[in-house]
C-alpha positions in Angstrom: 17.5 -20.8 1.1 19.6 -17.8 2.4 19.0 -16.3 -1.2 15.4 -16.6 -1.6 13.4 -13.7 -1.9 10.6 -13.9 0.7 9.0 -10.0 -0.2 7.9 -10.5 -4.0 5.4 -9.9 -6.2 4.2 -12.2 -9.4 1.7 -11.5 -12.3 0.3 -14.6 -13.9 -2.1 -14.9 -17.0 -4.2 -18.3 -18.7 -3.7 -19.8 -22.0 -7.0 -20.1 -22.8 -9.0 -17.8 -20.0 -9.3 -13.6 -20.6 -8.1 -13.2 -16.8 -4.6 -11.5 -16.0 -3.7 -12.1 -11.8 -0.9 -10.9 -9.1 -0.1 -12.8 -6.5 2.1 -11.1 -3.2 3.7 -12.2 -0.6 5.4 -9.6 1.9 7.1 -10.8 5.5 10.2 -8.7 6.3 8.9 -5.3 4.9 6.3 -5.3 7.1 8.5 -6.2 10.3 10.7 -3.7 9.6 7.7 -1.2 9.0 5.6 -2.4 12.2 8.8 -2.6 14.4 9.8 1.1 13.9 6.5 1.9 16.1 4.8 0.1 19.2 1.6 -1.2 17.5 -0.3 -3.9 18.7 -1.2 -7.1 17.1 -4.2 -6.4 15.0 -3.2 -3.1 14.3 -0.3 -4.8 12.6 -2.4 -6.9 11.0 -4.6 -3.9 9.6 -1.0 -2.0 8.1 0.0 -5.6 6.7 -3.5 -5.5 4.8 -3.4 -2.2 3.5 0.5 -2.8 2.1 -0.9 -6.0 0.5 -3.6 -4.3 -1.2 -1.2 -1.5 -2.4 1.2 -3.5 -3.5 -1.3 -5.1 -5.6 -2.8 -2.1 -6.9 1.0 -0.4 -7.7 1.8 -3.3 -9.9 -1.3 -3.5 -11.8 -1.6 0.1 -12.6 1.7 0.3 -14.1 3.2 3.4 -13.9 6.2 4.9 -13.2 5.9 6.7 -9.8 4.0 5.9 -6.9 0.3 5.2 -5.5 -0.8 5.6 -2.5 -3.8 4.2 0.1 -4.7 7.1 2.4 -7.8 6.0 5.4 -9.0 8.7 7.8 -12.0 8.0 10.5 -13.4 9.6 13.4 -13.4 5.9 14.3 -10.2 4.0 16.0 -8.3 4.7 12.8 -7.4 7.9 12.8 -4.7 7.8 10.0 -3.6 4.8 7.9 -1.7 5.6 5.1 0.6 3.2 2.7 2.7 4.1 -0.5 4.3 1.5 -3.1 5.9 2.7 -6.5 6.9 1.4 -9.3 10.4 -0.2 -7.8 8.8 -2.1 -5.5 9.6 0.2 -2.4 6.7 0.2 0.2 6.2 2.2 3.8 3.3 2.8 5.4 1.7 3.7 9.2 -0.7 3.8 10.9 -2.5 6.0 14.2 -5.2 5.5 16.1 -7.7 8.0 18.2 -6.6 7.5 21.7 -9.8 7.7 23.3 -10.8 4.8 21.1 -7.7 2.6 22.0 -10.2 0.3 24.4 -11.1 -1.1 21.1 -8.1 -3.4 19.9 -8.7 -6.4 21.1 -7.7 -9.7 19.2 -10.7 -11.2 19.0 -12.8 -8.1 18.5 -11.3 -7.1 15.0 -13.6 -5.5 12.6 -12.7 -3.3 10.1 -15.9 -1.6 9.6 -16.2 -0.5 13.2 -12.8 0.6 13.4 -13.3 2.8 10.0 -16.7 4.0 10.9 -17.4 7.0 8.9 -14.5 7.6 7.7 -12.9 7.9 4.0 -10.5 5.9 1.7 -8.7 7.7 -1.0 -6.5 5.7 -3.8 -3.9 8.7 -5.0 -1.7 8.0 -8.0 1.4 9.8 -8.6 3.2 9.5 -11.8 6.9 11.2 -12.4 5.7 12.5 -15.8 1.8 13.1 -16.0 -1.1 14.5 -14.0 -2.2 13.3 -10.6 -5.4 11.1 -9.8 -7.0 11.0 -6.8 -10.4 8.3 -6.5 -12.2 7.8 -3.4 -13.3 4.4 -2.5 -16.3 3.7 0.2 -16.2 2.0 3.2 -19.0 0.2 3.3 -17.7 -3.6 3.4 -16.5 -5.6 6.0 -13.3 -5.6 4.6 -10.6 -3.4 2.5 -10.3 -6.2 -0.1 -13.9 -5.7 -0.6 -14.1 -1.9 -0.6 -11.2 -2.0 -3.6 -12.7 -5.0 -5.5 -16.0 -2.6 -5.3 -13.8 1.0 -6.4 -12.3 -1.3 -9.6 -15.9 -3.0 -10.2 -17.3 0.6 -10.8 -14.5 2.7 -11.5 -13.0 0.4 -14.9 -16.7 -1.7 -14.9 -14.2 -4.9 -14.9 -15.1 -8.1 -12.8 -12.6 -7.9 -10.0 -11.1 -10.4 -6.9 -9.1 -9.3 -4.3 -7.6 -12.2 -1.7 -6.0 -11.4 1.4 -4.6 -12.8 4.0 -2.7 -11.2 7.3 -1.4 -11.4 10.5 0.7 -9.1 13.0 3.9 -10.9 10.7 3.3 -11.6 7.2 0.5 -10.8 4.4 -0.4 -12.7 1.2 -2.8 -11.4 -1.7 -4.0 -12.1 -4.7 -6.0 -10.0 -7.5 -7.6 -12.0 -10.3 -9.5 -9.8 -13.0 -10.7 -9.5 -16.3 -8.9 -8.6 -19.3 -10.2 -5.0 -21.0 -12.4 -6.1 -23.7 -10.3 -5.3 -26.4 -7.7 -8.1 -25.2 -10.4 -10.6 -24.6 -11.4 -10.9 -28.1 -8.0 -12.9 -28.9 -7.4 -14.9 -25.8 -9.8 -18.3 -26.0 -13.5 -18.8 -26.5 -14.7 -18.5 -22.8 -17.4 -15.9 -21.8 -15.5 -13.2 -19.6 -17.5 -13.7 -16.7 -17.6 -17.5 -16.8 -14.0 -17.1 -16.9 -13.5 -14.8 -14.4 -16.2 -16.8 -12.1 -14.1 -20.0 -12.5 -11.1 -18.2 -11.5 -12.2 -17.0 -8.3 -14.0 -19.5 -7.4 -10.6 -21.9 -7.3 -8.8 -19.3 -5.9 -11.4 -18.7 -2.7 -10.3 -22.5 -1.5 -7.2 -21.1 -0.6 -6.2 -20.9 3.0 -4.5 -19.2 5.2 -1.8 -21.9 6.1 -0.6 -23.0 2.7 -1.2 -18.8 1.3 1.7 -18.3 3.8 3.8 -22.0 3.4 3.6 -22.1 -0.1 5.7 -20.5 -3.5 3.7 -19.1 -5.6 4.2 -21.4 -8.4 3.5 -24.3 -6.3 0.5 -22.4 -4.8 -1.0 -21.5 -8.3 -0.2 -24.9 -9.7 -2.0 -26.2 -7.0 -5.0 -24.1 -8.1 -4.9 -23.8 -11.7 -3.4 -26.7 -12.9 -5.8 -27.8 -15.5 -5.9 -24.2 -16.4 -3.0 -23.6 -18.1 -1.1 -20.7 -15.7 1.7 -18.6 -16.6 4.2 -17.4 -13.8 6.0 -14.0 -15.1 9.6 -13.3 -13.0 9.1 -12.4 -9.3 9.7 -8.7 -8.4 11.4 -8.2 -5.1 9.5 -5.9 -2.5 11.0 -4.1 -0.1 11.2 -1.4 3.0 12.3 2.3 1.8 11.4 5.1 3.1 11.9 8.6 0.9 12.5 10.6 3.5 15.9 12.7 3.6 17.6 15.7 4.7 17.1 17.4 1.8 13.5 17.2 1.5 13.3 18.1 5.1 14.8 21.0 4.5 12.7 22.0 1.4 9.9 21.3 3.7 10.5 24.0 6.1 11.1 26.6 3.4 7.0 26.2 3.4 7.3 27.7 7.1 7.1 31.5 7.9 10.6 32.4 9.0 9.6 33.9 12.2 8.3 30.7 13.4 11.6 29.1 12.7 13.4 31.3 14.2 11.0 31.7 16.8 11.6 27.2 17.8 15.3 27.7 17.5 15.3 30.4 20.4 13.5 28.1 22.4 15.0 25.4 21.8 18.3 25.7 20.1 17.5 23.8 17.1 14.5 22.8 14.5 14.0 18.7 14.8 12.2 16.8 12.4 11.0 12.8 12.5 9.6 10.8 9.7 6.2 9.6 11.0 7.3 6.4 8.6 10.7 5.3 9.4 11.3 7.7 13.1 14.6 8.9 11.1 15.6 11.5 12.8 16.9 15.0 11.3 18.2 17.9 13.5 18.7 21.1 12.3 20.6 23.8 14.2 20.6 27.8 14.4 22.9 28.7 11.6 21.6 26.4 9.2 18.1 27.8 9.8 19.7 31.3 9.3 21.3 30.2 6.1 17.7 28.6 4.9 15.9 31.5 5.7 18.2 34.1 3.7 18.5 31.7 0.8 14.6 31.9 0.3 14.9 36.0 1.2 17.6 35.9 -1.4 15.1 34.0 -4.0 12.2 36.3 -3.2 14.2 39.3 -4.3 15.2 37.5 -7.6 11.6 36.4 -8.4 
C-alpha cells in the first residue's frame, strides 16, 4: 500500500456509448497546499474544489502547458486562484476580504454568497501557441455548475461535472459527450440519451465510497453493464514554479530607484511566493549587479 498513488487522475471511455470521462482523486497535494497557509475548514474545502475542477479541465484540454482557474469578488473571496499543467503539477491559494471573515462558518457554506459579484476566468497557457482566456459566470450554486455551464455554451457539448470535498481530500468526475465527428463510429445510441444515462449513474455516487473507493472499483460499480474502459492513472502532485531566477527576472519589471530605494531601508529586497511562502532574499550588491545588467542591456537595445 506504501506504493500506491493516492493523487491521480484517470480518463475512461464506453464500448458502445459516444461519452469520454475523467475521474480524480487528490489527498496529499491539497495538504501540502492548505498547510503552507492558516485557512480554515471550508476555505480548504473551497481550494480543494477549485484544484479538482482544474485538474479536470488540464487533462481534458490537452495541451502542453498550463491552465489556470482565477476567482475575484468583492465578496469573502477576494482571490482564489489554481494552476495544473500538463505534468500533473498543481498549486493554488486562496484570500479572503477581512472585513468579510465573520462569514466562514461550517455550516453556513455557500459558494454563491461568498463569490457574490464577482468573476471566474479559465486562462490557458500553451508552451507553443497563443493564449486563451474565457470567462465563466457565477451564477450557480456551485463551481461544478458554473464550468458544466462555460463547456455547455462555449463547445455546445452536453457536460457533467461531479465533486466532492472536504478541508482533506477532493474527488471529481467529468462525463461528456464525444464531438460529433467521433460519435458517428462509436455505437448506435443518441448522444444525449447516452450522455443522460451516464450521468444519471454517476449522480448515485456518494461522498463516502467517492473517497474509500479506486476508481476502477468505483466505475465498475457504476458502469458495469456499460462496458467501461480505465486508461493508466496519472500521478498528481504539489509543485510550485516559483524560483530564484524568476524572482529575479521579476524585479527587472521594477524602476531601479525603487529598488534601491527598499534596500536603503532595509538592507535587502525579500520576496515570498503567495503559493508555496518560499522565501527568496536578495541583498544590496546583487540588486546593484541587476540593476546595471538591465542599464547595460538598455544601451545595447
Amino acid at each position: 500500500m506504501s506504493d500506491q498513488i493516492l493523487d491521480k487522475i484517470q480518463r475512461f471511455s464506453f464500448a458502445q456509448l459516444p461519452v469520454r470521462g475523467e475521474i480524480v482523486s487528490l489527498k496529499d497535494s491539497i495538504g501540502i497546499i492548505c498547510d503552507q497557509h492558516d485557512y480554515p475548514n471550508e476555505v480548504r474545502h473551497l481550494l480543494a474544489e477549485a484544484l479538482t475542477a482544474c485538474t479536470l479541465l488540464a487533462d481534458i484540454i490537452k495541451i502542453e502547458g498550463r491552465v489556470s482557474l482565477q476567482l475575484q469578488s468583492p465578496s469573502l473571496v477576494k482571490l482564489l486562484l489554481v494552476e495544473c499543467n500538463h505534468l500533473g503539477h498543481i498549486r493554488g491559494l486562496l484570500q479572503t476580504n477581512e472585513a468579510l471573515e465573520h462569514l466562514i462558518r461550517e455550516e453556513l457554506f455557500d459558494f454563491k454568497e461568498w463569490t457574490d459579484k464577482g468573476q471566474l476566468a479559465i486562462t490557458i497557457e500553451p508552451k507553443k501557441g497563443q493564449r486563451y482566456q474565457g470567462i465563466v459566470p457565477l451564477d450557480k450554486t456551485s463551481l461544478a455548475e458554473c464550468l458544466e455551464d462555460y463547456f455547455n455554451l462555449s463547445e455546445q457539448l452536453p457536460t457533467h461535472i461531479k465533486i466532492f470535498a472536504d478541508q482533506n481530500q477532493a474527488f471529481g468526475m467529468f462525463v461528456q459527450t464525444l464531438p460529433q465527428e467521433a460519435d458517428s463510429s462509436i455505437g448506435n445510441e443518441p448522444s444525449q440519451q447516452a450522455f443522460d444515462h451516464v450521468v444519471a449513474l454517476s449522480n448515485t455516487i456518494k461522498s463516502q465510497e467517492a473517497f474509500a473507493l479506486e476508481h476502477q472499483d468505483l466505475l465498475y460499480r457504476l458502469f458495469h453493464q456499460d462496458e467501461v474502459s480505465l486508461y493508466p492513472e496519472k500521478a498528481i502532485q504539489f509543485q510550485c514554479s516559483c524560483s530564484r531566477e524568476r524572482n529575479m527576472a521579476a524585479l527587472t519589471t521594477l524602476d531601479p530607484a525603487e529598488l534601491m530605494g527598499i534596500v536603503e531601508e532595509q538592507g535587502a529586497l525579500e520576496m515570498v511566493c503567495d503559493f508555496c511562502s518560499n522565501k527568496e532574499v536578495f541583498n544590496r550588491d546583487e540588486i546593484m549587479k541587476l540593476i546595471m545588467a538591465e542599464a547595460d542591456q538598455g544601451s545595447v537595445n
